[in-house]
C-alpha positions in Angstrom: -17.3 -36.3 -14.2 -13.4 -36.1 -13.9 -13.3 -32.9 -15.2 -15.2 -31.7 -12.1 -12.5 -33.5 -10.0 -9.8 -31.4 -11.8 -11.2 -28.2 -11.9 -12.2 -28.2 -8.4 -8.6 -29.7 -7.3 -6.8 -26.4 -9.6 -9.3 -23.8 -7.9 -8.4 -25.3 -4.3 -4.3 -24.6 -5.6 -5.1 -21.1 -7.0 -7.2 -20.0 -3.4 -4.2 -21.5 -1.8 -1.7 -19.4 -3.8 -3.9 -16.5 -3.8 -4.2 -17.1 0.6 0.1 -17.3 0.6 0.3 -14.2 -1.3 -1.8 -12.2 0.5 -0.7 -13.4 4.0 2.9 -12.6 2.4 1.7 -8.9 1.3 0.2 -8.1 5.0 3.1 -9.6 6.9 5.5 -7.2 5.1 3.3 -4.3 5.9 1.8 -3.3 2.5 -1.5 -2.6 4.0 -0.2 -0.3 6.9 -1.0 2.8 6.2 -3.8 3.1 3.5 -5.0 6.9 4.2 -1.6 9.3 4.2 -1.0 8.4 0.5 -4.3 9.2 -0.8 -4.3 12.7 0.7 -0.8 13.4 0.7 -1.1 14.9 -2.8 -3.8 17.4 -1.2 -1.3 19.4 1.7 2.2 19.0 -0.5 2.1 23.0 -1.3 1.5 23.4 2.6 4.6 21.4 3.4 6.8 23.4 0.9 5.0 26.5 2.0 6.0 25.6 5.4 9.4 24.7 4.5 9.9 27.9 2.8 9.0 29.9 6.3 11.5 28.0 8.2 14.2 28.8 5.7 13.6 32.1 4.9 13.8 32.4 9.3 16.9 30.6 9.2 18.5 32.9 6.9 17.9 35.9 8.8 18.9 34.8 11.9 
């Protein structure tokens, strides 16, 4: 019966550590922005294509 006493006690300290961390993680903005990055890799030729334009206009000016 003491075992239930300690196991309960250690998972009551790891949902606490596990609470501190996340609470840490959201406070210093890790979960901000969770759309750009997944799509970003899908318009990086337009940005250099874009890029590209505006330098090449540059140049003949």
């Amino acid at each position: 019966m003491s075992v239930i006493y300690i196991l309960i006690t250690v998972s009551i300290v790891v949902a606490v550590v596990f609470l501190f961390a996340f609470i840490k993680a959201v406070r210093s903005g890790q979960y901000d922005d969770d759309y750009t990055p997944s799509v970003r890799m899908l318009f990086d030729d337009e940005l250099i294509k874009n890029n590209l334009k505006k330098s090449d206009k540059n140049k003949t000016n």
